[in-house]
N, C-alpha and C positions, 0 to 999 in steps of 0.2 A: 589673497589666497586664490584667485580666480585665475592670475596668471600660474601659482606654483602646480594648481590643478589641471589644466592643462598641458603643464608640462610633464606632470609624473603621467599622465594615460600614454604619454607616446613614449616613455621612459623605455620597454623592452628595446626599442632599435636607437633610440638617441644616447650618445656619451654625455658625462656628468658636465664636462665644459661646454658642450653645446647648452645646456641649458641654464648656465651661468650667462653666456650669452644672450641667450635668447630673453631672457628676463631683463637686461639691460637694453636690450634692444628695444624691447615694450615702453620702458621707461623715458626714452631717450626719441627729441624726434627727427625724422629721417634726413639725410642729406644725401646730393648726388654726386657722387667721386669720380671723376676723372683721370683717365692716366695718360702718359704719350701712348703712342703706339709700341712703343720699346722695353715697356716696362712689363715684369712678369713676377713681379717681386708678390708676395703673401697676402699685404694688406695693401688695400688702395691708401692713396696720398690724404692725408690730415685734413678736416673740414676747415674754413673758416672759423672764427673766432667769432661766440655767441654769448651774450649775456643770460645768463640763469636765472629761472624767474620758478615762484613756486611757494608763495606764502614766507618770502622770507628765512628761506631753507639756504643754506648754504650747499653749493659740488658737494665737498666733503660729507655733509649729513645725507646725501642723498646714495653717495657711493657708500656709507659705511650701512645703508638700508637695501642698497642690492645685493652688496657681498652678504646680509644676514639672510635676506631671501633664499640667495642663491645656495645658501651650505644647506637649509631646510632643505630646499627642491634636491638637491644629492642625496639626502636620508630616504625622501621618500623614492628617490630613481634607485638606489642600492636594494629597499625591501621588495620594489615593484621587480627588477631587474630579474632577482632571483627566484619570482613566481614564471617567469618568460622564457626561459634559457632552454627548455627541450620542443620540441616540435611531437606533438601526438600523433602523428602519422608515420615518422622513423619507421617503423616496418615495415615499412611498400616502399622504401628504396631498395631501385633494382640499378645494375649496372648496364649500359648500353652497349652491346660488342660491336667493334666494326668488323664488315664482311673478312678482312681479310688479316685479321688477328688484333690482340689489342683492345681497348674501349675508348668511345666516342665521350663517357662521362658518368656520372647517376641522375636517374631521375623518381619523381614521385610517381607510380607508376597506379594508373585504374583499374586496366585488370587485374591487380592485384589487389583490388576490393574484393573483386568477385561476388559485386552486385549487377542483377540482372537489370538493374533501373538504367545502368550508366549504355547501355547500348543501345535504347529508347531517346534517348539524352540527343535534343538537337548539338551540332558541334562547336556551335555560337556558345552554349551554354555550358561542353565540356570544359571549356578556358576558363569562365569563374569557377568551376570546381575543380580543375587544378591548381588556381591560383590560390583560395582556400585553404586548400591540402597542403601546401607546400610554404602559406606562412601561417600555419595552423597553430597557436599560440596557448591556446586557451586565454588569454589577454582581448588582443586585440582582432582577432580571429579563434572562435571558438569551433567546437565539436558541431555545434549548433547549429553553428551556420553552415558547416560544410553539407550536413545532413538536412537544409532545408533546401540546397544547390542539388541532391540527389533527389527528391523529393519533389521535382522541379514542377511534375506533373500535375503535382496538386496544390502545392504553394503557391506556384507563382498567380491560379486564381485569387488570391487572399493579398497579393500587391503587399508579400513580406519583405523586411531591408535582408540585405548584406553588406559584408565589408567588401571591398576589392578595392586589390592592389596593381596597378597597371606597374609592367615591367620597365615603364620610362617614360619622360614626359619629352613633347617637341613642342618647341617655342617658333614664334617668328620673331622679328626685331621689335616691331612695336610693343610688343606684350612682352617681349622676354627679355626687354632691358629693363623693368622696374623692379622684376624676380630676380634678376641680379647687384639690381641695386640692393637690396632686404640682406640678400648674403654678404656684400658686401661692409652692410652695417653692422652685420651681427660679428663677425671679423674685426671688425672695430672696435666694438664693444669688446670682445675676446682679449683684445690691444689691452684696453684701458682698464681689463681688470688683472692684466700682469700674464696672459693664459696663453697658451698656443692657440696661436688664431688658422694656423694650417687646419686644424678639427673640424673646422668650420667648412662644409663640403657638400652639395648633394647626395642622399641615400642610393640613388636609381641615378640611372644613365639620361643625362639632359642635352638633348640634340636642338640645339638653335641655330635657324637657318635666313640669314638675310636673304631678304626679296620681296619686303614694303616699301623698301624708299625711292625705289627707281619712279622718275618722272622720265617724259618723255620731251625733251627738249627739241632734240636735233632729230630729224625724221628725211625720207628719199634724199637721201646719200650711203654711200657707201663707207662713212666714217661713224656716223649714225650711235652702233651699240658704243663704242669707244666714247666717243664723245660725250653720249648719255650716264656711260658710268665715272667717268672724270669729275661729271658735274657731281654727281650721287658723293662720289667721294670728297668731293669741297662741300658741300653742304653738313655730310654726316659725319665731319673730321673726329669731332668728340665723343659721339656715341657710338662710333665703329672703334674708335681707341679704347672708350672701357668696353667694349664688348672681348676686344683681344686681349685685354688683361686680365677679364673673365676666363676667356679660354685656357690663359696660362698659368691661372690662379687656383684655381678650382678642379680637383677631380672629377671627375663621373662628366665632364660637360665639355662638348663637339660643340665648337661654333664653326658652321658655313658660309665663308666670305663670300659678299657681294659678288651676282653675276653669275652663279652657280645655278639658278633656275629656280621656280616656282617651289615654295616649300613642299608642297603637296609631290610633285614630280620628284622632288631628290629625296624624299622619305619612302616614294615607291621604289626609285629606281637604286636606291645607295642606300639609306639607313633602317629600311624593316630586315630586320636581322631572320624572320619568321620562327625561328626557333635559337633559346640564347642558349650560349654554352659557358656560364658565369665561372669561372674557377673550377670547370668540372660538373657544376652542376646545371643539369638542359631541363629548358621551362619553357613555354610557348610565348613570343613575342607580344606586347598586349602595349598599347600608349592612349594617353590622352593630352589635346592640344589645344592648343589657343585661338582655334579657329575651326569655327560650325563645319570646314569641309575637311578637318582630320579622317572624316570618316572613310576616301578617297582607298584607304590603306586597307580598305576589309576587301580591296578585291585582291589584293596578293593572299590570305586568307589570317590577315592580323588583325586581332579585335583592338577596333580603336575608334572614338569619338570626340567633339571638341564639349570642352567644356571653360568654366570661367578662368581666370586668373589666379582669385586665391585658392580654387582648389587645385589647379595646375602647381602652385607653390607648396599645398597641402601633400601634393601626391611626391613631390619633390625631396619633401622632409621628410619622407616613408610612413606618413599615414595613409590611414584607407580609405576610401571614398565609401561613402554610403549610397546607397542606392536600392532602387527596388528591385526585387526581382523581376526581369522584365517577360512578356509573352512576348511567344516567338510565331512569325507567320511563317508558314511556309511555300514558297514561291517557286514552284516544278517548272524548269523551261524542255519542252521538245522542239523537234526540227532544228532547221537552220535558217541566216538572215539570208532573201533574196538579193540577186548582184543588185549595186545601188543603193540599198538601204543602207545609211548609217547606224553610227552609235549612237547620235542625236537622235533618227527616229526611234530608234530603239527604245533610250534614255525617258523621250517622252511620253510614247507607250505607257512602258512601266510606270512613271510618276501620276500617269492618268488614271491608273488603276489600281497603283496604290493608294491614292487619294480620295477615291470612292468609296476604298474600302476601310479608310481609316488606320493607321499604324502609329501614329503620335504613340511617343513611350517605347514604344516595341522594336526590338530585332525582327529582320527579316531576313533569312536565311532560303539562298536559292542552289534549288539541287535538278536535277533530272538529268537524261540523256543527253538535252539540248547547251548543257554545262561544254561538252565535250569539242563542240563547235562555236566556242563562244571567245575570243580571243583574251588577254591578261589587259588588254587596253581597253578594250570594250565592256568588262568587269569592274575594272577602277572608275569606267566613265559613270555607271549604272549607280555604284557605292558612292562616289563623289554627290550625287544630287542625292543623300538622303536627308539634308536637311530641308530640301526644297518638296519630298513627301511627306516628312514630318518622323521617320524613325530616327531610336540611333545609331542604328547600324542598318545596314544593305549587306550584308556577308556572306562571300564565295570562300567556302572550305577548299585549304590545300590539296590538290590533283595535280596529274602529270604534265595541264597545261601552263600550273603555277612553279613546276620544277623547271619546265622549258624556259618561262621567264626570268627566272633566276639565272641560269645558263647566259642567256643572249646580253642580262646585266652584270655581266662580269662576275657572279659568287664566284669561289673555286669547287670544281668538282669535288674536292673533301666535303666542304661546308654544304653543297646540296647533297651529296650522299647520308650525312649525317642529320643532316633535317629532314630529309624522306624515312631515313630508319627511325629518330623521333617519333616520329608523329604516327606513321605503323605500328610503330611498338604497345605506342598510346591511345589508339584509338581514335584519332584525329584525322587520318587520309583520306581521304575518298580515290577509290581505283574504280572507275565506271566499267571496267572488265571484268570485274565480280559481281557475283549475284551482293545485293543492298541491304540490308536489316531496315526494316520499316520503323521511322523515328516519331515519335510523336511533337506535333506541332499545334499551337493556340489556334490557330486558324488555317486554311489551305486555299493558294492560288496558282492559275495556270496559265501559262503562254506557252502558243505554239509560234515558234519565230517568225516560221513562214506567213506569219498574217500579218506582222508587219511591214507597214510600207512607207515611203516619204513622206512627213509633215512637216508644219510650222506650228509654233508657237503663236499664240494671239488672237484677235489682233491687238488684244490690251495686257492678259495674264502669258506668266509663262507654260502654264498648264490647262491654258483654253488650248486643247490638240485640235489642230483641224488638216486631214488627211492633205497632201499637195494634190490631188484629183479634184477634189470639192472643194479648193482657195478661190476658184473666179468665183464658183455660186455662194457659197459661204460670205466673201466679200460684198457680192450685191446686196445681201441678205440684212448684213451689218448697215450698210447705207441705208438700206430702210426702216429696220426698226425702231424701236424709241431708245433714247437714251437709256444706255445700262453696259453689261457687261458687253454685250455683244451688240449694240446696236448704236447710232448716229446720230437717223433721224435727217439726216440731212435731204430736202428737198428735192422732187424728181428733175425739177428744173434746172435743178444745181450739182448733180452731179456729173454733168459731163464739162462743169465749168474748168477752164483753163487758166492758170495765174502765169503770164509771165515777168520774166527777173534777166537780170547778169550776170553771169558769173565769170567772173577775171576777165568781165569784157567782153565775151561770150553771150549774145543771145542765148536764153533758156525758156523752160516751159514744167512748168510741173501741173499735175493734175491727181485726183481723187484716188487709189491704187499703184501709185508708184513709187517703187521702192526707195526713199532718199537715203538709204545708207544701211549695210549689212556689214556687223562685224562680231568675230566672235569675242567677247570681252570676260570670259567666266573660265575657272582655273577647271572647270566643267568639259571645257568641251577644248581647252588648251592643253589637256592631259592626252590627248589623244592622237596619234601621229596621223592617220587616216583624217581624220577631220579638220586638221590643219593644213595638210597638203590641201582637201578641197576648196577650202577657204580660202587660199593663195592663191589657186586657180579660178575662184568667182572674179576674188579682190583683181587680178592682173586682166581680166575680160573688162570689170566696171571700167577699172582705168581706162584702158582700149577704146571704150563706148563714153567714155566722159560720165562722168558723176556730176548730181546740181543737190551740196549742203545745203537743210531749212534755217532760215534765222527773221527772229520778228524785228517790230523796226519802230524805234519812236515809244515804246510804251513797256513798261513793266509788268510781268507776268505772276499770278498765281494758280494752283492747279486745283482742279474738284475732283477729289477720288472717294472710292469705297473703303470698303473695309480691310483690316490687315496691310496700310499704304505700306510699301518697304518689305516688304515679303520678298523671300529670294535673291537678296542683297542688302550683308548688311556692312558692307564695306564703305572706307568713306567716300569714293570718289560716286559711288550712288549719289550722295550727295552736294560735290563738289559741279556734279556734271548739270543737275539746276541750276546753283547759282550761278553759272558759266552760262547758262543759259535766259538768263536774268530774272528767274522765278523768285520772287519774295515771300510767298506765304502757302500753305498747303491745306488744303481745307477739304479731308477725311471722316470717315465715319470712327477708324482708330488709327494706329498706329503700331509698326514694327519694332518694339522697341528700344533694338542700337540704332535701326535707321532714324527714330525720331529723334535721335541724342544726336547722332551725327548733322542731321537738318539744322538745329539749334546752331550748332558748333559753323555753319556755314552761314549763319546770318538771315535764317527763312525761319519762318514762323509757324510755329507746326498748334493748327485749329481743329477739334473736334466739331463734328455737328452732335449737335442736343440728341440724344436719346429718342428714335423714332423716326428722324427725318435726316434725310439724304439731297442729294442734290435731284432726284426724281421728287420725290415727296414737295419740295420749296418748289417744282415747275422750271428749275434751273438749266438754261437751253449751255453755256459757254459762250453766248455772243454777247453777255453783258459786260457793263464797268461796275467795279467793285470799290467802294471806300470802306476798308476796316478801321474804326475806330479803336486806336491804341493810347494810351497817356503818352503825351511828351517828354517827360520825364521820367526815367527809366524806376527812381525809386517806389513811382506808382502802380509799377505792373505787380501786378502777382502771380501765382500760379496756382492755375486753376480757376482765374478770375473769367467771369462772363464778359465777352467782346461780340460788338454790334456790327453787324456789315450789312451793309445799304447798296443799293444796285441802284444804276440810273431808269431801270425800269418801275424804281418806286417799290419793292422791294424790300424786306428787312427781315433780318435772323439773329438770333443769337448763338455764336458757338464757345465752346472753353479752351482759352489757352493752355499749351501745353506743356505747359514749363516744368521745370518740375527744381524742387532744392537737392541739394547734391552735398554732403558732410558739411551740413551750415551753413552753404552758399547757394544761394541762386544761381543753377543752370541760366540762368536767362542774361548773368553780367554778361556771357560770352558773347551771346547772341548781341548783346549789345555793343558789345567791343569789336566784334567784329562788323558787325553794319556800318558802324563810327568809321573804322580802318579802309573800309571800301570802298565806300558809297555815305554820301549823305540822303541818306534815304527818309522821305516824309510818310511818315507811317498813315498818314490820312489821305495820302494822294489817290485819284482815280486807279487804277489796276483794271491792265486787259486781262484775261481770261486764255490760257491755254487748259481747257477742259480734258482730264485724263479720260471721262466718260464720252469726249465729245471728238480726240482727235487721234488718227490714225497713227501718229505719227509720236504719240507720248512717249511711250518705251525708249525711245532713244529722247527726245527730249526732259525725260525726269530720270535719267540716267539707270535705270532700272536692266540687272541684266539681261540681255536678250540670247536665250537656248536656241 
């Protein structure tokens, strides 16, 4: 009954064969279908051939126990169906006219509330209360909720739910070939109980865009992208062919062939629709995605944030995400950026300040004069890092610098005239040539542009700001302190030491402050066309001046960090870029935790320190050798077991593994299968010490993005 319950709540928007499906599909367990790339036919191709196990149940008792399920779950979708079928707000549909006759569509419209709360109402927050309103059910979206969205003022202190329904989900390949596998089976399922499996379809518009799988093989040549995507393409043969049988299977779903660019970039520049025109009926653009920097899209002025997988699948199947009502901060920019300043300095300004002041949970919504001078590129840059401040949104409301944008991306002038009349009509614009209605906001912040100026990041966080005027004194500063966030410790005697090396045969020289390598590596600051031209012009000077790569030599590496290790990257090559670097074990106060999953999955062994002590607290300089004792035999690990490591200083701590079980299995086989695959690696041997508290030069050695 636990599946047919779940199936009858979603009953108002799912047909009675999807959830004859879907029941079968519970029952039944998953396989991955493949097609050629030619194929575009209904159902994916036949699973292999599987023995049936189940107490001695025969197929047949098993099918004639889903088909009885299945007819129950239709009684209840036909009583439920019929409590669903009107929308309570049908009276505030108004027709949209265009300027020059004719209508653009209907919408749900606010002012024709003609409540005075809704002009109070940050514009972050007017999108959940049209989306409310317009699939306002009494079911699955009640009266209730709409009126706790208007109430916003004083609800959202009380940390009340809603429903909400994002207007479309975006995938990338990694995460959105397993959401098409599920559809896939339930289509199969649809097969094998004699049903039209065409039914079987995303609710909302599912925009999946390759552009995880590129490696970079071939590099300085001029055959280079070609070649790199050739290889893309032999490796990914099979799960680019079901993904294109996806695209030709399934309604409501845009797949984005490989080589097309950075998801984040082709959902700003190509698929934010910013206002939809469904069959006539215009509703403001709104997604959630499979990756923490979805949010990149609230600088065109689309509310959107990443969220996990199954509720990516959840929102796909047209249910409604729950969620709390969020406080909104509100972030006033005046003036303008001086020449020189970037979006980076910008970017980190803002993350410095949002960080301080705490926004975990919250929208932030930024308005003032200073909006008017602030570019559509330089907007996305700011909204892209809001998982790196901790909100879920960073959101620039639609203006006439966001209409410009749209222009220079190709919309057609139909389609932006009619999303400027939208969103006018609605209460959504901002025209900073009009006098403003003063909105209420959870909190208030202020930047005048003009005070910002050139930084960097570091030298360890990416939100340690430190202005570029104060980098030489800052830097000495770090050389003398004690170990920590900002300090070394390293010896007066020893900081003007010189190491030199070869490189390609090449005399070299490196020393305490210099730069071994900038790049920009983050969909952060690759969104950005100004930023990447600079970058090409540092990159084409270093060449010019010779670059000297850091690499250790003879000895195996593990790192000593603080807290939140893996923050601000939780991608895997964060962590591919250690073990390439030959780190085997990370030894943290916590952990990030996809980044500590993805560590595992790399063969590195991810240690807490005990409760109280850090690598200060144990006296810990990074110039020691380290022996972790682990069991030799994998079936003696555990997780969460206490592991002893010993220093050649005489020395001893206990930290806890960080393994964790994962649906029955040990996270930790992999980590073993991979070290196996690698490396014969003696989990008791000596280990040098590349110290994250101890070396200038971490960030790019523990693959951590660098802003």
């Amino acid at each position: 009954m636990a599946v047919i319950g779940a199936l009858t709540r979603s009953s108002s928007r799912i047909s009675s064969s999807f959830s004859s499906a879907a029941v079968a599909a519970a029952s039944r367990p998953l396989w991955l279908p493949f097609a050629s790339s030619s194929s575009s036919s209904s159902s994916p191709p036949p699973p292999p051939p599987r023995h049936h196990a189940g107490g001695g149940r025969s197929p047949l008792s098993h099918r004639a126990q889903i088909r009885s399920s299945a007819a129950l779950a239709r009684g209840f979708e036909r009583r439920f169906a019929s409590m669903a079928t009107k929308n309570s707000y049908e009276g505030i549909l108004t027709r949209l006219a265009k300027p020059g006759g004719g209508e653009f569509g209907k919408y749900y419209s606010l002012p024709a509330l003609d409540d005075p709360r809704i002009d109070r109402l940050p514009y972050s927050i007017r999108i959940l209360l049209e989306s409310a309103i317009r699939n306002c059910d009494e079911f699955q979206v009640t009266g209730k909720d709409v009126e706790k969205i208007l109430d916003w003022e004083n609800t959202s202190p009380k940390l009340v739910e809603i429903p909400f329904k994002p207007a479309r989900v975006l995938l990338q390949d990694f995460t959105g070939v397993p959401a098409v596998v599920d559809l896939a089976c339930m289509r199969d399922a649809m097969n094998k109980l004699g049903g039209d499996s065409n039914k079987i379809n995303p609710l909302v518009p599912v925009d999946l865009v390759v552009d995880h799988s590129v490696q970079v093989d071939v590099a300085r040549s001029e055959n280079a992208v070609q070649a790199n995507m050739e290889l893309e393409f032999h490796r990914n043969k099979e799960r680019f062919a079901f993904l294109k049988w996806g695209s030709n299977a399934f309604n409501n779903m845009l797949v984005v062939p490989p080589g097309s660019g950075i998801v984040h970039q082709v959902n700003l520049e190509y698929l934010g629709r910013v206002v939809f025109n469904n069959g006539g009926m215009l509703y403001p653009d709104s997604v959630v995605g499979t990756d923490s920097h979805t949010t990149m899209i609230d600088g065109l002025g689309v509310a959107g944030w990443g969220v996990g997988g199954i509720e990516a699948e959840a929102a796909m199947l047209g249910q409604p995400m729950s969620m709390v009502l969020p406080g909104v901060v509100g972030f006033k920019l005046s003036g303008k950026l001086s020449n020189g300043v970037t979006a980076t300095d910008l970017v980190l300004t803002v993350t410095n300040i949002l960080r301080k002041h705490g926004v975990v949970g919250k929208f932030v919504e930024f308005y003032g004069e200073g909006m008017s001078q602030l570019s559509l590129a330089d907007r996305a840059t700011i909204a892209n890092m809001s998982p790196e401040y901790g909100a879920t949104m960073g959101f620039f409301p639609v203006d006439h610098v966001t209409l410009q944008y749209l222009k220079l991306t190709g919309r057609s002038d139909e389609t932006v005239a009619m999303i400027e009349s939208y969103l006018r009509a609605n209460k959504m614009f901002v025209d900073y040539s009009e006098p403003q209605t003063e909105r209420v906001y959870s909190s208030y912040l202020e930047l005048n542009l003009e005070d910002v100026v050139p930084c960097i990041s570091g030298p360890k966080r990416p939100h340690d700001r430190v202005a570029l005027k104060e980098m030489k004194a800052d830097w000495h500063s770090c050389l003398d302190n004690k170990v920590g966030f900002k300090g070394f410790a390293v010896p007066k005697e020893s900081q003007n030491k010189v190491a030199e090396f070869s490189f390609r045969g090449t005399p070299a020289q490196i020393k305490h402050g210099d730069v071994v390598i900038a790049a920009i590596t983050s969909c952060t600051n690759t969104s950005n066309p100004s930023v990447m031209l600079g970058a090409a012009l540092v990159a084409k000077k270093a060449c010019e001046l010779g670059l000297e790569k850091y690499k250790s030599e003879g000895h195996d590496t593990i790192i000593l960090a603080g807290a939140e290790y893996g923050s601000g990257s939780s991608r895997d090559w964060a962590a591919k870029g250690p073990m390439l670097q030959g780190v085997k074990a990370v030894i943290s106060k916590n952990f990030e935790r996809i980044h500590r999953s993805n560590l595992v999955g790399m063969g590195i062994i991810p240690l807490c320190f005990k409760a109280g002590e850090d690598a200060d607290t144990l006296g810990l300089t990074g110039h020691e050798r380290y022996t972790i004792n682990l069991p030799s035999n994998v079936s003696d690990i555990k997780p969460g077991q206490d592991v002893t490591v010993v220093t050649d200083s005489g020395k001893s701590f206990t930290c806890t593994l960080r393994f964790r079980h994962r649906g029955g299995t040990c996270i930790l086989q992999s980590w073993w299968n991979f070290a196996i695959c690698h490396q014969e690696f003696d989990r008791c041997q000596s280990i040098n010490v590349v110290n994250e508290l101890n070396n200038p030069l971490s960030s790019e050695i523990c693959g951590v993005d660098v802003v």
